[in-house]
C-alpha positions as CSV (number, residue, x, y, z in Angstrom):
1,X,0.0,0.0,0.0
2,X,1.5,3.2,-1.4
3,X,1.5,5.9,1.7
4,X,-1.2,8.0,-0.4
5,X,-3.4,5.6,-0.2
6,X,-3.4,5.5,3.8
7,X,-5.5,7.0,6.2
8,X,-4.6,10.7,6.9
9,X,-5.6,11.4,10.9
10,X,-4.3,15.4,9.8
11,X,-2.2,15.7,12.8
12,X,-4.3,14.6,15.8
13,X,-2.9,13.6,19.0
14,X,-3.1,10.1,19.5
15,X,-2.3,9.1,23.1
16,X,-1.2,5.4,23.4
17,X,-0.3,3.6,27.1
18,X,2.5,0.9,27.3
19,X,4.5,-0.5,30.4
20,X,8.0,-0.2,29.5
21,X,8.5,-3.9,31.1
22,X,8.8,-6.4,28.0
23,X,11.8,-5.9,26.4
24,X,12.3,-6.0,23.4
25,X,9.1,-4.6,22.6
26,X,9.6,-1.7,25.0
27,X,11.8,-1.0,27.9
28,X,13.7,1.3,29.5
29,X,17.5,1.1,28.2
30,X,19.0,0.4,31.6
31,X,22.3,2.8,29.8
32,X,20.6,5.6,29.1
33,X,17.5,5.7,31.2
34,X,15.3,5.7,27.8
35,X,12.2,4.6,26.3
36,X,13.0,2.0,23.6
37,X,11.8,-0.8,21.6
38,X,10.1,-2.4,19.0
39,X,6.9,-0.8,19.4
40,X,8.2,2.5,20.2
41,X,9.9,2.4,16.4
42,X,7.2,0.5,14.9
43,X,4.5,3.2,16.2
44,X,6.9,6.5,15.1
45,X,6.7,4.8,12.0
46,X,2.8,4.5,12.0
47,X,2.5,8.3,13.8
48,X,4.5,9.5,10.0
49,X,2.6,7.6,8.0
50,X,-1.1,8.5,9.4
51,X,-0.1,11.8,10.0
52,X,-0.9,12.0,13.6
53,X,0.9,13.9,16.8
54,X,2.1,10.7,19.2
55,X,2.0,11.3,23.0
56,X,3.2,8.6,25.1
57,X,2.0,7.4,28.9
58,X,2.8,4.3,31.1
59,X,0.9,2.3,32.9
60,X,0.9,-1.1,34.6
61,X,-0.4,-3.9,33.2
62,X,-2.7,-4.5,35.4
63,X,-4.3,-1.5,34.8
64,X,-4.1,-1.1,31.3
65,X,-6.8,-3.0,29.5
66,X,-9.4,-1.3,31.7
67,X,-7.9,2.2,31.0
68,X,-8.2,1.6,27.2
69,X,-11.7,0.4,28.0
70,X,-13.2,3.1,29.8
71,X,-11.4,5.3,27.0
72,X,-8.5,7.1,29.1
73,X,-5.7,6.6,26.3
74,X,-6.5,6.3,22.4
75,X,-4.6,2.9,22.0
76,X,-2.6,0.4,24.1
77,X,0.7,-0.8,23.0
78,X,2.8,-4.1,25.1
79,X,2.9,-7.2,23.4
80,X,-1.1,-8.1,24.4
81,X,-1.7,-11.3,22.9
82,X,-5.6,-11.5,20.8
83,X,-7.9,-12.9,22.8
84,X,-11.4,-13.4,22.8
85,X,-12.3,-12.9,26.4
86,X,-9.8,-9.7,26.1
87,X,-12.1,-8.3,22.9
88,X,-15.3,-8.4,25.4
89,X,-13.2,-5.3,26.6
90,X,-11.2,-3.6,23.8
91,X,-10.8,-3.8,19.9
92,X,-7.9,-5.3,18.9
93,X,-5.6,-3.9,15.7
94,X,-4.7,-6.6,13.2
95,X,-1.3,-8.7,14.2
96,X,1.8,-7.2,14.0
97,X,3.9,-10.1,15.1
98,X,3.3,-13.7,16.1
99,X,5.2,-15.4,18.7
100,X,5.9,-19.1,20.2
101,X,5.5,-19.7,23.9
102,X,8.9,-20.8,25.3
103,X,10.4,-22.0,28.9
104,X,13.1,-19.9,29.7
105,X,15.5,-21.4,33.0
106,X,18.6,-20.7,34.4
107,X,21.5,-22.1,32.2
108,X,22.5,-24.6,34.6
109,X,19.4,-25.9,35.2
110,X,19.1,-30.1,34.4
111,X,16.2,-31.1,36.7
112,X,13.7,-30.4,34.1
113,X,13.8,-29.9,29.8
114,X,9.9,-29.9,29.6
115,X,6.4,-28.9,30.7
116,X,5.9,-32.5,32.8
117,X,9.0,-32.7,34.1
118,X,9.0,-29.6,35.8
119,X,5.8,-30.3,37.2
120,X,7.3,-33.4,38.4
121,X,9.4,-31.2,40.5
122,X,7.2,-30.6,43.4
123,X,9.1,-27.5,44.9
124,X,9.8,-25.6,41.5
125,X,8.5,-21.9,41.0
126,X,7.3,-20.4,37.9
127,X,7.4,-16.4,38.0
128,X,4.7,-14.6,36.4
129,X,2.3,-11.6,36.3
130,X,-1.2,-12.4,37.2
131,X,-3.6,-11.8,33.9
132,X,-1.0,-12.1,31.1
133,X,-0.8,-15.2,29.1
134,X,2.6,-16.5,30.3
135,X,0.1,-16.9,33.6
136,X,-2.5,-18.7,32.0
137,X,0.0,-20.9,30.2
138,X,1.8,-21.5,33.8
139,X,-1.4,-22.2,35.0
140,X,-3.5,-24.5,32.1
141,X,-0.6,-26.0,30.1
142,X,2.5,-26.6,32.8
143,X,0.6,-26.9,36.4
144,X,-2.6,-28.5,37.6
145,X,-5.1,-25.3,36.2
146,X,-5.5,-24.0,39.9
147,X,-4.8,-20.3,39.4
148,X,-4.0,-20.1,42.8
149,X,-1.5,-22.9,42.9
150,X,1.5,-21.7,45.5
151,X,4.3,-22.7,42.5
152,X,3.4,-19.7,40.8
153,X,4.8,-16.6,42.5
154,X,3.1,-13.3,41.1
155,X,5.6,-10.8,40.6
156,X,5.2,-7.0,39.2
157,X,6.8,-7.3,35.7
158,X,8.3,-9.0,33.1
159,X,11.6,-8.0,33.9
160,X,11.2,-8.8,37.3
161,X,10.3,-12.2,37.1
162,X,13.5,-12.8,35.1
163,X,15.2,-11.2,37.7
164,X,13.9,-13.9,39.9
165,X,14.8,-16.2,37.6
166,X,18.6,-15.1,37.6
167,X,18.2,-14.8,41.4
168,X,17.0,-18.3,42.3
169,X,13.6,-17.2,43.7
170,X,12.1,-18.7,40.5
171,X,12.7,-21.6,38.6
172,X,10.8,-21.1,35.1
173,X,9.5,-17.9,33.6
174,X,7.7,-18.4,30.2
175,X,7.9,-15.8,28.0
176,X,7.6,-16.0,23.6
177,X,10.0,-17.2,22.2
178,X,11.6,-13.6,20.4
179,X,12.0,-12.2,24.0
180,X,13.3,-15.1,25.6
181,X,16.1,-15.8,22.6
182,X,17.0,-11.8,23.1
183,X,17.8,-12.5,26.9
184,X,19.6,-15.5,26.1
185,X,21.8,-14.0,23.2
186,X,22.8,-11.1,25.8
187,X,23.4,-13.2,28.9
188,X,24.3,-16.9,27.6
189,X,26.1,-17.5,31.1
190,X,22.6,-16.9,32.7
191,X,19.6,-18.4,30.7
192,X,19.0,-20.5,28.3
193,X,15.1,-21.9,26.7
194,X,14.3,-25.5,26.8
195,X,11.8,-27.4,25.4
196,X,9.1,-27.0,22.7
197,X,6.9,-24.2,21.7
198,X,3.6,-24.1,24.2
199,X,1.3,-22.8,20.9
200,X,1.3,-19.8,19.2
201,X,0.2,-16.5,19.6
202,X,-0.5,-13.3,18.0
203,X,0.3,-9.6,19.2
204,X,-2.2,-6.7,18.6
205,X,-2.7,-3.0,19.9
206,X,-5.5,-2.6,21.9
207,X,-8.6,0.4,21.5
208,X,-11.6,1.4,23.1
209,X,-14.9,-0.3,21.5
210,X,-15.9,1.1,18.3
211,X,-12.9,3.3,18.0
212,X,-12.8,4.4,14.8
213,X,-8.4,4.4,14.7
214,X,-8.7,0.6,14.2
215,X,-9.3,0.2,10.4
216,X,-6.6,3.2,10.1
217,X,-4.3,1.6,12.1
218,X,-4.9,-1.9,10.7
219,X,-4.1,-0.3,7.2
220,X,-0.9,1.3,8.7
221,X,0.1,-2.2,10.0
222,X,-0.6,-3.1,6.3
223,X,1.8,-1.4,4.2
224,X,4.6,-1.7,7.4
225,X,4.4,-5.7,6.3
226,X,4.2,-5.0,2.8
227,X,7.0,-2.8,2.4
228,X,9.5,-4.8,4.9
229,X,9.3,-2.3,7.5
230,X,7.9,-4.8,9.8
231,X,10.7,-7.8,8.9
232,X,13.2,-4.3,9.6
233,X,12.5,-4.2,12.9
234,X,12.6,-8.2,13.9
235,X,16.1,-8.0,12.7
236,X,17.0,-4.7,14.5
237,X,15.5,-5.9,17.4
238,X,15.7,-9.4,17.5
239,X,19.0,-10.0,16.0
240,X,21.2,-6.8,16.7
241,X,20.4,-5.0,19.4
242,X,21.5,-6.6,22.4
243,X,19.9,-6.0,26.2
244,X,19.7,-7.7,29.1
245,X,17.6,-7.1,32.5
């Protein structure tokens, strides 16, 4: 899609909420104390091509899906996988990335190389925020589907629960399979993923009901695909850049 052909928003200020916790979609470059990421670039990009003024807030993830609901930002932007009991809430863009669901350990871990065999282990922890879909996955695909089983241990972030990970206060921290590769290509003495992918899933902005960005926004995803942009950016921030938390 040629960039005449897309949706012109004429400048408007768009104000979309992330969390700055799940690199490397977006994070706060521990360096130079900035906002970076995937999403950051891939939503400049958008803001040029739609023609609209980009303001940027944070908020938790807890909190986010109901602030997009009830309308307080325009858009919502941290790796929320599509799901149907999520779209009773929000409107979802169209994908801008798929991802694998991956186990991610401490690289000298040997006790477990699988979903059964760590929950075998009867005193292993998996770290995890409550409500994302590493949770669910800890909770429906690896444990016993109690959501309130005492091997989970809620933590606040992303980044924190690999922290625990590196620490010993966890044991397992599932993440998809793009993130989890980034963390062990910058710190191969600390991590490493074993076993197969847990299913696939696909990443989308979020919007309040109705709102009338999505099919803009959806186009804008659109030509980014078309023209590489998209591919661009797995390699910048997949392959190059490298972080660690």
């Amino acid at each position: 899609m040629q960039a005449e052909d897309l949706p012109d928003l004429e400048g408007r200020e768009i104000v979309v909420v992330t969390e700055n916790a799940y690199p490397p979609l977006q994070f706060v470059d521990p360096k130079s104390g900035e906002a970076i990421g995937w999403e950051y670039d891939a939503m400049r990009e958008l803001a040029k091509r739609l023609n609209f003024t980009l303001e940027i807030e944070n908020a938790s993830w807890d909190a986010m899906i109901p602030a997009v609901s009830e309308g307080q930002f325009d858009l919502g932007m941290t790796g929320i996988t599509i799901r149907d009991d999520r779209r009773e809430m929000v409107d979802f863009s169209e994908p801008y990335m798929r991802s694998e669901m991956f186990m991610l350990v401490r690289a000298d871990e040997d006790r477990f190389t699988d979903a059964a065999s760590f929950a075998a282990i009867e005193d292993g922890l998996i770290g995890a925020q409550a409500g994302t879909t590493p949770f669910y996955t800890a909770v429906y695909e690896v444990l016993d589907g109690d959501e309130q089983n005492p091997r989970i241990k809620l933590l606040e972030t992303f980044g924190a629960s690999v922290q625990a990970l590196r620490t010993g206060d966890v044991d397992l921290v599932l993440t998809d399979g793009t993130a989890g590769q980034g963390y062990v290509d910058a710190n191969p003495e600390a991590f490493k993923l074993v076993g197969e992918a847990m299913g696939t899933e696909d990443f989308g902005f979020i919007f309040p009901k109705g709102s009338e960005l999505v099919e803009a926004f959806n186009q804008g995803i659109a030509a980014l695909r078309d023209d590489g942009t998209l591919d661009s950016l797995n390699t910048e921030w997949f392959l190059e850049y490298k972080f660690g938390q």
